[in-house]
N, C-alpha and C positions, 0 to 999 in steps of 0.2 A: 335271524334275529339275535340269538346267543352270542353271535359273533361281532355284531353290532355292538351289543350292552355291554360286553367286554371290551371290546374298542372304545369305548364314550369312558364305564369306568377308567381306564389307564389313561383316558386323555384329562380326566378330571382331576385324577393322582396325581397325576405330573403339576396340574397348572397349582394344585392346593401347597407341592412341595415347593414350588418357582413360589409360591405367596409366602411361603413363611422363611423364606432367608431374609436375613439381617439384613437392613437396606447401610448402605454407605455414611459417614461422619458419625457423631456422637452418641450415644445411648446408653444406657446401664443397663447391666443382666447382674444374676447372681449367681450365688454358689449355697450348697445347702452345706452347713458348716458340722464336720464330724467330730467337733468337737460340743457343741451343745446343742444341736438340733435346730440351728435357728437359719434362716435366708440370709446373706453376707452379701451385700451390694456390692457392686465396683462398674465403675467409669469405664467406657470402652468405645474406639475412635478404629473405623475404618476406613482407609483410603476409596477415594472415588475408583469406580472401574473397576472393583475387585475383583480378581480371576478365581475362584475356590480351586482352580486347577495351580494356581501359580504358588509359589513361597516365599512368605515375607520375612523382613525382619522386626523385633519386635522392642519393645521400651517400656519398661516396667516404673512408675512415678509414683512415686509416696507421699502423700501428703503432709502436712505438718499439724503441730499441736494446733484446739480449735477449728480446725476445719477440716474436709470431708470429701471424698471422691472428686464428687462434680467438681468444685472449687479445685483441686490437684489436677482435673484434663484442661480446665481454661488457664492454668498458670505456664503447665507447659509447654503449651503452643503460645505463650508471649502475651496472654491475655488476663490484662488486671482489672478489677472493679472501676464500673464506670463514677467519676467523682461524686463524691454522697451518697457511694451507691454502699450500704453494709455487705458481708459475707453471706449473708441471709438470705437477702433478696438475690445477688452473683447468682446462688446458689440456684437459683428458678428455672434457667434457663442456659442455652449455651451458646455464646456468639455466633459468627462466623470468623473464620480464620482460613490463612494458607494451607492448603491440602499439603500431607505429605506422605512418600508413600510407606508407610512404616502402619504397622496395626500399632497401637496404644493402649497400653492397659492403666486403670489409678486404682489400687484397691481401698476400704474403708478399714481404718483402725479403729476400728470399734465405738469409735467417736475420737477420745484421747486416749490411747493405750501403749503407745512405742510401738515399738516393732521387733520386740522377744515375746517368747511364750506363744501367750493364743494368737497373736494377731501373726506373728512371723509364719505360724501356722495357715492361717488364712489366705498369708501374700501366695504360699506355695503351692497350697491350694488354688490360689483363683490362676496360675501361673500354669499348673495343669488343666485347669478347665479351658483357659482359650488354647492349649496348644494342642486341645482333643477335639475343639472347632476348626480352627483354622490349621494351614500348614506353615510353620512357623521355622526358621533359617536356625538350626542351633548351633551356630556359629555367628546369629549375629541376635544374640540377645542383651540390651544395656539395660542398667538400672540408674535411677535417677531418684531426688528428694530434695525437699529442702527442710530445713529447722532439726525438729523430730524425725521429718521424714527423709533427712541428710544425715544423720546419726542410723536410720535404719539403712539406708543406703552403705555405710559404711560395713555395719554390723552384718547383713544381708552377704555383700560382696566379699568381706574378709573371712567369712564363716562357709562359706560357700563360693569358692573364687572360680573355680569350673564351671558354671553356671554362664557366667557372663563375657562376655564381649570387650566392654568398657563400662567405667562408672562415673557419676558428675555428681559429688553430694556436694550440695548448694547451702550454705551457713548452718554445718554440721553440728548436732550435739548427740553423737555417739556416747554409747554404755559402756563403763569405765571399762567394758573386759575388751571393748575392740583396738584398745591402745593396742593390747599386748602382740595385736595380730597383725600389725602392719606391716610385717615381709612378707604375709599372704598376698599384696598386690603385685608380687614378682613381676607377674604375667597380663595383670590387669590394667588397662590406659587409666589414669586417674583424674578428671577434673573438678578442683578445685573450683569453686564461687565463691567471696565472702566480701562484706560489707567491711572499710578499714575501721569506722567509727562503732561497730556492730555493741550494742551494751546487752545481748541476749548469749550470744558464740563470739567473745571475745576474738578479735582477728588473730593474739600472739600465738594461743593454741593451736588454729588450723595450719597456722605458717610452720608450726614447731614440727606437726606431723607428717603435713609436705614434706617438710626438709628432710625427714627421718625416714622416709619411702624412697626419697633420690636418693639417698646416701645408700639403702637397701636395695638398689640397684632398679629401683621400677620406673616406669616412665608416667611423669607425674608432671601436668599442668596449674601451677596455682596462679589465679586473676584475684585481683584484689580492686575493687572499688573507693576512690575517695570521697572522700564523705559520705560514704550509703552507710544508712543502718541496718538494722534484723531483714530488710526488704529487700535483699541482695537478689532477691529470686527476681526482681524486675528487669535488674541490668543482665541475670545470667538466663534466663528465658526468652530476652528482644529477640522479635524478628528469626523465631523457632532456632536460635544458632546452635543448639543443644543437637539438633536433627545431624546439622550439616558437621558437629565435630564427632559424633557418632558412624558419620559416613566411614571415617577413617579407618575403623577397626575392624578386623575380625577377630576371633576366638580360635587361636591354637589349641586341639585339644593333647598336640603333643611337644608339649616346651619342651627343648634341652635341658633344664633345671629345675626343679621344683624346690623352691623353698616355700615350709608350710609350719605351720603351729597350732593345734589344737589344743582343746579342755577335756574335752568330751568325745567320746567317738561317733557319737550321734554328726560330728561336726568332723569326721576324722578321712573326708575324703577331697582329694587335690587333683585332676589330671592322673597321671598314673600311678600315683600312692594310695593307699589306703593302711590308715592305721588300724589295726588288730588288738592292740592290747596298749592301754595307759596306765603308766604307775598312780595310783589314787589319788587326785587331789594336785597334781600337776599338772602344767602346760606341756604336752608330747611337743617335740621339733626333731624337722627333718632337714638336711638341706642334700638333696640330689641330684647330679648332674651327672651329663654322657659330656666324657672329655675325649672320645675318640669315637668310632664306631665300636659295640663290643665292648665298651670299655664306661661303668661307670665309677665315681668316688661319692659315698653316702656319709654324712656324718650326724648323728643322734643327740636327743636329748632327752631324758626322762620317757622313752620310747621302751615296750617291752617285746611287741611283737609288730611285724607289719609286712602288707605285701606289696609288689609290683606287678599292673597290670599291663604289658609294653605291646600287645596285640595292635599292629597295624604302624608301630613308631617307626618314624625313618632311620634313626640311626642303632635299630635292631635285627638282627640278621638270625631268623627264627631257628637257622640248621646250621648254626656254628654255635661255639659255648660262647657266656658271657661271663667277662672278669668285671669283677666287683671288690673296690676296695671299701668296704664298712668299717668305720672308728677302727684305722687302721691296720684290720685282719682283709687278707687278703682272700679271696673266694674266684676258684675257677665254676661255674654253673653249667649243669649240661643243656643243649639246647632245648629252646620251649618257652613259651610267650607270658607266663605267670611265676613268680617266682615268691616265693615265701623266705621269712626269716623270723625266727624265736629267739630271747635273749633265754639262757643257761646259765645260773651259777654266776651273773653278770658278764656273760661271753655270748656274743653271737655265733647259733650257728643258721643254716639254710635247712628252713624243712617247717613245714604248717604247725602252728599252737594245736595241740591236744586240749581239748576242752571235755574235764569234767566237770560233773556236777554242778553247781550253782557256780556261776561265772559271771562276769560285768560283760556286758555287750550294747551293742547300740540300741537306744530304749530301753535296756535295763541293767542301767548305771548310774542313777544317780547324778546330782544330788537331789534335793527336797524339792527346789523349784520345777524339776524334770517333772514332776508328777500335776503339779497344775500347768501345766505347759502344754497336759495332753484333754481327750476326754475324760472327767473326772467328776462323783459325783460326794457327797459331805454328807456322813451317816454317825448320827448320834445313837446314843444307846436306851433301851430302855430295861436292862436288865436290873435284876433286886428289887424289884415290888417297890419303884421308886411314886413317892406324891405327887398328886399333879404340882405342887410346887415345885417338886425336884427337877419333873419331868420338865414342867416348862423351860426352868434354867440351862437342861441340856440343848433343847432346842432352839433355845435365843444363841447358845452358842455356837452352834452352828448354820443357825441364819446369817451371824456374822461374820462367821469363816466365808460364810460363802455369797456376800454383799458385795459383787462388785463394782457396784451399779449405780453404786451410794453418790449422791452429790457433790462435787469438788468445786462447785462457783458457778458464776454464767462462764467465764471461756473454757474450760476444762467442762464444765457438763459432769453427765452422765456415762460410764462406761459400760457398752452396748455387752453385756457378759452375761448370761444368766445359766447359770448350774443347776441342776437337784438337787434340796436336802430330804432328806427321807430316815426313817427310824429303821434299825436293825431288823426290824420286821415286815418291812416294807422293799426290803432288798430283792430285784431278781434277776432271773438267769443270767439275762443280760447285761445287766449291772458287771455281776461277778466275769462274765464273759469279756465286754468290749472296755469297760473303763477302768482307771485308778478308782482307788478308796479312801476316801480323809477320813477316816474314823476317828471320831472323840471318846474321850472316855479310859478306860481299864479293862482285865478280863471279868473282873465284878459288874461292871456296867454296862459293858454295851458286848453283846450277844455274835456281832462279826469278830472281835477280838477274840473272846471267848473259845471259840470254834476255832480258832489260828496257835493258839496260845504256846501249845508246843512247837510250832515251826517258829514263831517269834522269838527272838534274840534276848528282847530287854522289854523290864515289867516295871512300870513306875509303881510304888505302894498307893492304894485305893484311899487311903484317908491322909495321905499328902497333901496337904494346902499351901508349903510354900514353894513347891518346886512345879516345873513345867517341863514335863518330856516330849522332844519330837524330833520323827525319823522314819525313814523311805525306807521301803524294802521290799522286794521283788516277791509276787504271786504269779504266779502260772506267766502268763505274758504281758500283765501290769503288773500295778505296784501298790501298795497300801501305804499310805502314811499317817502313823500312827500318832497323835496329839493328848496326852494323858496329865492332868492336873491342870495347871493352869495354861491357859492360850498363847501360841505362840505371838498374839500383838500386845497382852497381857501387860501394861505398864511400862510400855515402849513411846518414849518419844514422836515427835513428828519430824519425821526426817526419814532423806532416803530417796529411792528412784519416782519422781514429782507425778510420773503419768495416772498412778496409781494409788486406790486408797490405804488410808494409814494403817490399814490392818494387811494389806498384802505386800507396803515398799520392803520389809523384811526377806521377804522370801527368796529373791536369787544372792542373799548373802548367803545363809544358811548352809552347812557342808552336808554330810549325810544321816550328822545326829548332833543333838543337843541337848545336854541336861542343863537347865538355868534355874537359877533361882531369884525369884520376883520379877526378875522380868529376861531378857533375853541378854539385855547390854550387862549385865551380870553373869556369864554362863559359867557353872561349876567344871562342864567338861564338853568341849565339842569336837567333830572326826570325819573320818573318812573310814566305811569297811573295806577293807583289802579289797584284791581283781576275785575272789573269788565269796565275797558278801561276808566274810568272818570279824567281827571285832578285834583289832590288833589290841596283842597282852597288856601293852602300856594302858588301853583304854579300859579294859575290863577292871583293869585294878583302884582306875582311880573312880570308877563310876561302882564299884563293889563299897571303897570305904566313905561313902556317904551315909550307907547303910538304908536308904530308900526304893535301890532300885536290886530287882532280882534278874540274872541274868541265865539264860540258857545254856 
């Protein structure tokens, strides 16, 4: 009998795990978002017949401004609103279409939010979570968008170019920073979509960056539509053709060349480069190439340190040395599949950065935006036996640091963000443990400053009313960013990056401090702290003779 009910359980086991796989075509799952604790939808399309043994390839689709997952997987696959039909209603359900056999992800930008900071955060997110369901081809991963979500397709692909397979960003409005990075498509197939007539993504821009990627050496498809407007996604979605010029590609994960450009090192990895150290406040570039076997020629740019990973490359021979011509010094390397390089005195030589003490690294480096980009929670102060009149006004400020959810019209909406604010005494472990800290306030006011005061750099004066201090700066394995006197949206204009409200389009301007006065487009003195978090001399002197700010 034991042997029975153990046999009936395992047979019952089985049939409940065969009931809860994902059935075939359309549906949404989520992701629980480690950035604010909330469930993150996204659109997700299985081919018929799914083997869980087999490995697919996959196609990442971004959505665009005003609309939303679901609506991103029926655009896709070549499927537009039926006539009279609103986005709204689209949105209820999901046609039928040509099976294809490729898994399909759309994630949600938070309603309207682009596709930096949190949401970019999300895409990569939801991008691990199906590749820890399914077995997924990492060599044959594209990325696709159109509008908003063709500028994140840009920014996505050039910022992360190892990642992907090919890209198709469809009547692109990419973030001014991903001009700077169009040699990043070295390696990457690029197609182009765009409406001629477009009054949303002018067609002369898209042509202009085309041109300037061919010229950069990448293979680069641009289609231009006559007479189509902002709805280029109709003509470059027909008939799933997106699948079948996908088909083309795979993903080298070992080019002969790598040319790459970063900002940031959080963004500082290419195929076999990776950058180690960026001069502050610079674009790093590399451009690397093997011109024989054994033999390559590197040339730099605002680059400090960086390595080479060449484990598994074809044109590396792990038990012979490699010569290395770097900004023209010559380097014989003994054999070995990693090879490091440090700038000296403005001289390269071969051998890993020594890293003391407080250091810029990836996730903590700055600038200002890096810190609402992560988990992060807006803590006002309640220190100095302040009145509830005081007090409320600290806490209105900080509701509105941390509003970002506030209303932008019927198409832009609501943006799906919701943070913590909590008062200084309200702070815990975990706070301190997992996230950044906006802290408002002074070390008179608010009681998390207070308790920092001496590892802080820079003290705005507590009965300053015209000025506004703000700046990021590295705690244990976050960051605090510090907002002292007036707010950093504080009689600021309306203008700026459109996805966002007018109290946050500031923020990925901002470098890694600012003192302003009355409002920000006023600033008295703004910067960069060196590779190693210090206030360079020139800054400390011009931020000393204001006579408001005291500096560590």
């Amino acid at each position: 009998m034991k042997k029975l009910l153990v046999f009936l359980f395992s047979g019952l086991f089985a049939l409940c795990l065969q009931a809860q796989k994902l059935p075939s075509g359309p549906q949404v799952l989520s992701i629980h978002s480690t950035i604010d604790d909330t469930e993150q939808p996204y659109a997700l399309y299985i081919p018929p017949n799914f083997d869980e043994k087999a490995t697919y390839p996959l196609v990442v689709m971004l959505h665009g401004a005003g609309s939303n997952h679901r609506l991103a997987l029926r655009r896709v696959f070549g499927k537009s609103n039926a006539p009279g039909e609103s986005d709204v209603e689209a949105s209820r359900y999901f046609p039928e279409w040509k099976d294809v056999n490729y898994i399909v992800v759309a994630p949600y930008a938070r309603g309207t939010a682009g596709y930096q900071g949190v949401v970019e955060n999300d895409v990569l997110q939801v991008l691990e979570d199906v590749k820890s369901r399914f077995k997924i081809d990492e060599n044959r991963i594209y990325l696709t968008g159109l509008s908003m979500g063709g500028g994140g397709t840009l920014w996505m692909g050039l910022t992360r170019p190892d990642i992907w397979a090919a890209i198709a960003p469809v009547c692109p409005a990419p973030p001014a920073e991903a001009i700077k990075l169009i040699g990043n498509a070295l390696n990457i197939p690029v197609h182009f979509f765009q409406g001629a007539d477009d009054p949303v993504v002018p067609a002369e821009g898209v042509r202009k960056m085309a041109k300037d990627m061919d010229y950069l050496g990448a293979t680069v498809t641009y289609e231009e539509f006559p007479g189509v407007l902002h709805d280029s996604w109709v003509n470059a979605y027909a008939d799933e053709y997106v699948f079948e010029w996908f088909d083309k590609f795979k993903r080298n994960p070992f080019p002969e060349r790598v040319l790459f450009a970063a900002a940031q090192l959080k963004y500082g990895k290419a195929y076999w480069v990776n950058f180690d150290a960026i001069s502050p406040g610079n674009l790093a570039e590399i451009d690397a190439r093997f011109t024989d076997n054994q033999n390559l020629t590197i040339n730099t740019k605002k680059l400090e340190a960086f390595t080479l990973n060449l484990k598994g490359h074809p044109s590396l021979d792990a038990t012979k040395k490699l010569k290395i011509q770097l900004d023209g010094k010559k380097l014989d390397l003994n054999p070995s599949t990693t090879f490091h390089f440090v700038k000296k005195n403005m001289k390269w030589e071969a051998g890993e950065m020594v890293k003391t003490g407080m250091m810029k690294k990836s996730g903590s480096e700055g600038p200002v935006f890096d810190a609402f980009s992560q988990r992060h929670v807006y803590v006002y102060g309640t220190r100095g036996n302040p009145s509830e009149e005081e007090l409320g006004k600290r806490r209105a400020q900080a509701l509105e640091g941390a509003n970002w959810s506030s209303y932008r019209g019927e198409f832009l909406g609501r943006m799906m963000f919701f943070p913590r604010v909590i008062s200084d005494k309200e702070i815990r472990p975990s706070d301190l443990k997992d996230a950044n800290l906006i802290l408002f306030g002074t070390k008179e006011t608010n009681q998390i400053i207070a308790d920092m005061a001496s590892a802080l750099p820079i003290h705005l004066r507590a009965d300053d009313k015209e000025h506004g201090l703000l700046y990021i700066y590295p705690k244990g394995n976050n960051y605090v960013v510090i907002n002292s006197g007036l707010s950093w949206w504080a009689n600021s204009p309306d203008q700026g990056y459109p996805f966002v409200s007018v109290v946050h389009r500031n923020l990925p301007t901002f470098k890694d401090f600012i003192l302003f006065k009355n409002s920000v487009e006023t600033p008295v003195i703004d910067g960069y702290f060196d590779t190693n978090w210090k206030l360079p001399s020139e800054s400390i002197n011009a931020l000393k003779s204001t006579g408001n700010i005291s500096i560590n």
